[in-house]
C-alpha positions in Angstrom: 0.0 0.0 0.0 1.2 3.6 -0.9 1.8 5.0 2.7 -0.7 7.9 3.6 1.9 10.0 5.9 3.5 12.5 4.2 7.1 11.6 2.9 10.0 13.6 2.3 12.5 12.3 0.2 16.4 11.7 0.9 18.9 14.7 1.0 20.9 12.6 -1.4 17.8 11.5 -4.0 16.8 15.6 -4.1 20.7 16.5 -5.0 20.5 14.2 -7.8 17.0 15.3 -9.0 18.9 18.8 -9.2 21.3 18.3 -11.3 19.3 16.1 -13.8 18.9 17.0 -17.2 18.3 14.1 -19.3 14.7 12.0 -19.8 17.2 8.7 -18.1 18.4 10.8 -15.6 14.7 11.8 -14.2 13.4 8.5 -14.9 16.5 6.5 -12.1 15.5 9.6 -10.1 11.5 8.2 -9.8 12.6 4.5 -9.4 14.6 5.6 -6.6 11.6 7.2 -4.8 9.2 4.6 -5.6 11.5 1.8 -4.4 12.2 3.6 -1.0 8.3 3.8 -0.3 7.8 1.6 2.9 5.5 -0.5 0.4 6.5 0.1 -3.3 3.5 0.3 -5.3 3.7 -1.8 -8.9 2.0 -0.1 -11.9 -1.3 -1.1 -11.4 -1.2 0.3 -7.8 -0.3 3.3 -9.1 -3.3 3.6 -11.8 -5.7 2.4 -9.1 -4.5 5.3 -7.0 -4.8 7.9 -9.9 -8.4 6.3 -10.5 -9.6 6.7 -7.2 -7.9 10.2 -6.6 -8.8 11.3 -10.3 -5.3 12.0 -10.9 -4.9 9.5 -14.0 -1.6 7.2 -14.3 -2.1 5.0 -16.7 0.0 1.7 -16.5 1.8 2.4 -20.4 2.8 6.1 -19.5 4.2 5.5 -16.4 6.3 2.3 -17.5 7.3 4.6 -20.3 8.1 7.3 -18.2 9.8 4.5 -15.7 12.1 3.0 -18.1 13.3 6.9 -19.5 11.9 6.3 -22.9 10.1 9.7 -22.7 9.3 11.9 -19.8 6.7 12.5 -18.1 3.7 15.4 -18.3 3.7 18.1 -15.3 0.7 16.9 -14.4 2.1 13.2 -14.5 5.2 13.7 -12.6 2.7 16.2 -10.0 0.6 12.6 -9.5 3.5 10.6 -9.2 4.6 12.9 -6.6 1.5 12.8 -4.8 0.9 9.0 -5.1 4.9 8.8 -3.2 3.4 11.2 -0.9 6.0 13.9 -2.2 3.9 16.7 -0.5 7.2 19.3 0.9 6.7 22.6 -2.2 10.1 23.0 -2.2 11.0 19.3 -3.6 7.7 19.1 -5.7 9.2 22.5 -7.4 12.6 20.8 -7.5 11.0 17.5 -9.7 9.5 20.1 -11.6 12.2 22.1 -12.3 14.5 19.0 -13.2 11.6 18.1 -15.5 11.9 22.1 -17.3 15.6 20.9 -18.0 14.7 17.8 -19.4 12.2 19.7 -21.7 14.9 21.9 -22.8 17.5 19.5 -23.1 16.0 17.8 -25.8 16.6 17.6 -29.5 13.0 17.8 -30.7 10.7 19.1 -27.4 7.3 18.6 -27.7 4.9 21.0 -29.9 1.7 21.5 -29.8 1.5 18.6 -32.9 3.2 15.9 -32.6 2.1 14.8 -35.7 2.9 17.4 -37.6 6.4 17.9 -36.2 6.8 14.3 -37.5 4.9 14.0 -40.4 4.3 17.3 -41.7 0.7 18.9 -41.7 -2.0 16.6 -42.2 -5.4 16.9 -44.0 -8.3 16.4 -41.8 -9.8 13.8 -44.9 -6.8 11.7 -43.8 -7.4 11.5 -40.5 -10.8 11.5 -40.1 -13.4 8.9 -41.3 -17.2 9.1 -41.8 -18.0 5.7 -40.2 -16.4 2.9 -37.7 -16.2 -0.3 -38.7 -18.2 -2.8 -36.5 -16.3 -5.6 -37.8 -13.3 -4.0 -36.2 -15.1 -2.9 -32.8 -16.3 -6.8 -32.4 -12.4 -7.7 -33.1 -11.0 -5.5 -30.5 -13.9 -6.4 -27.8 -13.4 -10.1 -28.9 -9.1 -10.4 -28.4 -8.7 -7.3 -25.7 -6.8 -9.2 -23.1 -7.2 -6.8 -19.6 -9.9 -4.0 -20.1 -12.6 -3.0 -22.7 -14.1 0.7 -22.1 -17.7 1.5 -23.9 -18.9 5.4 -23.5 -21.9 7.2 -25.7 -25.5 8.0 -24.6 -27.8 5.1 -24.9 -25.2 3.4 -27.6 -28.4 2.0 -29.1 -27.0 0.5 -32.2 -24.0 -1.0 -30.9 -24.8 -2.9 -27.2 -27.0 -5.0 -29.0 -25.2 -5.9 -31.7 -21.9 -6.5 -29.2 -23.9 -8.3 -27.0 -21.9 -11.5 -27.9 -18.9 -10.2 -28.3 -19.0 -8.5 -24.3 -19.8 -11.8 -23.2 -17.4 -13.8 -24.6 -14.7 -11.1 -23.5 -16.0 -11.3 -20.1 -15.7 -15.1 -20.2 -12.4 -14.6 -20.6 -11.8 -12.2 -17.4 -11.5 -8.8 -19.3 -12.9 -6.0 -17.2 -15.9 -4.2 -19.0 -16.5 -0.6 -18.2 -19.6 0.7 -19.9 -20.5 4.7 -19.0 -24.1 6.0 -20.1 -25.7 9.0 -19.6 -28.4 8.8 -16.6 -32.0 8.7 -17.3 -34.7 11.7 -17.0 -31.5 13.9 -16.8 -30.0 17.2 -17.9 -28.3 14.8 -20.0 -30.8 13.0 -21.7 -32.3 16.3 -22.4 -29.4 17.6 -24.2 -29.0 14.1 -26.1 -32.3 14.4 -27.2 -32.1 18.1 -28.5 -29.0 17.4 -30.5 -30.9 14.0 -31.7 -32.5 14.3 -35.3 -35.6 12.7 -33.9 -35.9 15.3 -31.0 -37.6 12.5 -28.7 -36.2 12.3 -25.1 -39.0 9.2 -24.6 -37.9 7.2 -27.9 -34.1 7.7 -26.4 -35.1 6.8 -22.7 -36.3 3.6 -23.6 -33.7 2.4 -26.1 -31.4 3.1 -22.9 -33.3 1.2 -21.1 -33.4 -1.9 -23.6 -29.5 -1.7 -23.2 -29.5 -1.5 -19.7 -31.5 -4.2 -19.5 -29.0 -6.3 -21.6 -26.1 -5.1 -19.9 -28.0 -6.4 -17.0 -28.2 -9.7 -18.1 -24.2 -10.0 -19.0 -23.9 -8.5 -14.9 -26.0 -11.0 -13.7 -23.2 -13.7 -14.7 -20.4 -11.8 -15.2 -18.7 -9.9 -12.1 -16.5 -8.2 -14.6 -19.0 -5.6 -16.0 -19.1 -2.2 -14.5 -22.1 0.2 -15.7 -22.3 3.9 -14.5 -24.2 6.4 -15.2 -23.5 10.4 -15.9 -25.4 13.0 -15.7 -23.1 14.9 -18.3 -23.1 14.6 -22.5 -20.1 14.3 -23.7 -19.0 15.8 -27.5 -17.8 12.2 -28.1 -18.4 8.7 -28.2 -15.1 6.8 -26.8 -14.5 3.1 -27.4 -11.1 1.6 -26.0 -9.7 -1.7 -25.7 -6.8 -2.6 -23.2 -6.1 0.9 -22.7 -3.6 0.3 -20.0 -1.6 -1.1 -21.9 1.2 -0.5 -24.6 -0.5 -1.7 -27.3 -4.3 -0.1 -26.3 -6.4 1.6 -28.9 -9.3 3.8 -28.9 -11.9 4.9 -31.6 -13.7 8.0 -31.2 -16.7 9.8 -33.1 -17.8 13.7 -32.5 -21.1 14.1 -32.0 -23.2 16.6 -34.3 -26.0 18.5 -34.1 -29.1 16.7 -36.0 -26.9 14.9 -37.8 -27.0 12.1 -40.0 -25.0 8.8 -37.4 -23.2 7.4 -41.1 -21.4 11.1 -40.9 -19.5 11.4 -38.1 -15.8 12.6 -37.7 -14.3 9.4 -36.5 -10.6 8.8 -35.6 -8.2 5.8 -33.7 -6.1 6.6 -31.4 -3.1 4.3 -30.5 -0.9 4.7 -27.5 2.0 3.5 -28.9 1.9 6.5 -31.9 0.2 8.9 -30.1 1.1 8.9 -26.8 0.1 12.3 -25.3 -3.2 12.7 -26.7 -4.2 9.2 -26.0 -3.3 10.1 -22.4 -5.5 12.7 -22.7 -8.6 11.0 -23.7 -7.8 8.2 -21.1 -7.9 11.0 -18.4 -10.9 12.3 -19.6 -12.6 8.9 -19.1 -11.1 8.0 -16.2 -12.3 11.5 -14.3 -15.5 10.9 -15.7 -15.7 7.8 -14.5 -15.1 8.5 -11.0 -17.8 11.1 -11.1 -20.9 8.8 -12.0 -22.8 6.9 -10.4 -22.9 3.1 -10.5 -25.9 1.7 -12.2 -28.2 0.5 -8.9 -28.7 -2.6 -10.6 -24.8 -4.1 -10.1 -23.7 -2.1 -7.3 
């Protein structure tokens, strides 16, 4: 367990974390504090303590960060901190400033694109696609080996048709995460308005047929989690194993009375794009800890 006293690190560990100033450097600097906790924490400690503290650490990044191969976000190395019980200004500010020299250290720092620093500017008809592939989706659910996260409104079309696919992944131990939007809320308003049908009954009770089936895959399967928000998101998120190096997510905008085959849909892969998957795993993760879990399975 991550001790809950606050801890100040060794004279010797902050002297080093001074004078660091490469990505390797910083990266000994954090193994050295997590292995002197009086109970070092593995990764997945760590991401259960940025889940429950909705300060996000997501098992890839922090081995990544861990092993030097890039360095961490402020806001990453702030959470490491915190989790190590790091709580003393003056060495926080140190760790940050050591991080600032790392930043500037480096041959290419990172802009505000990474992929145009590395590929050059690139046209939205290239990145974007009108529709996702359920094929794909079924795949994904089908061989993810730890977790599978589903987020949307009602997701209408695709819990049914997945139905299968969640079970057999379940089966198999994968953790299932599924995060709706609460009935008769703000939420379900909003859906509705933006909705080209405009009917907040016809959406509340195709949530409810997919609650009901989620229901059924909970009653045998301790490895779903349902939750419901009271909050619409501009975004459907699907991810598959997103802990781990080789995690993906799709996402599709939403749109205003739009047609659902025309949709700006993207993937997002955490070993190509690193920082914005983090970002989008943050963003789930937060909203996760703020809902509500669904009566039904609590």
């Amino acid at each position: 367990m991550i001790p809950l006293e606050a801890h100040m690190t060794g004279e010797n560990l902050i002297a080093r974390v001074a004078e660091a100033k490469s990505k390797e450097q910083l990266a000994e600097c954090l193994n050295e504090l997590l292995r002197g906790q009086e109970d070092p924490p593995s990764l997945r400690d760590l991401e259960q303590w940025g889940i429950n503290q909705k300060r996000p650490l997501p098992t890839s990044t922090v081995h990544d960060v861990l092993r030097g191969v890039r360095p961490p976000r402020p806001h990453t190395l702030k959470s490491l901190l915190a989790a190590c019980c790091v709580t003393d200004q003056h060495e926080v500010q140190t760790w940050l400033e050591a991080l600032d020299r790392v930043e500037a250290g480096r041959e290419n720092p990172r802009r505000r694109s990474k992929s145009e620093q590395e590929l050059g500017p690139v046209s939205a008809t290239r990145f974007f696609v009108e529709q996702d592939n359920l094929t794909d989706i079924q795949n994904l659910v089908t061989n993810a080996e730890e977790e599978v996260w589903l987020w949307g409104t009602p997701l209408s079309m695709h819990i049914p048709y997945l139905e299968p696919y969640l079970k057999k992944a379940l089966a198999k131990g994968v953790l299932v995460k599924v995060l709706l939007i609460k009935p008769a809320s703000a939420a379900m308003n909003m859906a509705a308005f933006r909705a080209p049908d405009n009917d907040v009954r016809n959406l509340e009770e195709r949530l409810s047929i997919n609650l009901n089936i989620l229901r059924r895959l909970g009653a045998h399967n301790s490895g779903l989690e349902i939750r419901l928000v009271d909050y619409l998101a501009p975004y459907t998120l699907y991810a598959y194993d997103p802990g781990l190096g080789g995690g993906k997510m799709d996402l599709r905008l939403g749109s205003f009375l739009g047609d659902h085959d025309l949709r700006p849909t993207f993937q997002l892969l955490r070993a190509r794009d690193g920082d914005w998957f983090d970002y989008f795993y943050e963003q789930f993760t937060l909203v996760w800890s703020a809902a509500a879990r669904e009566p039904a399975l609590s």
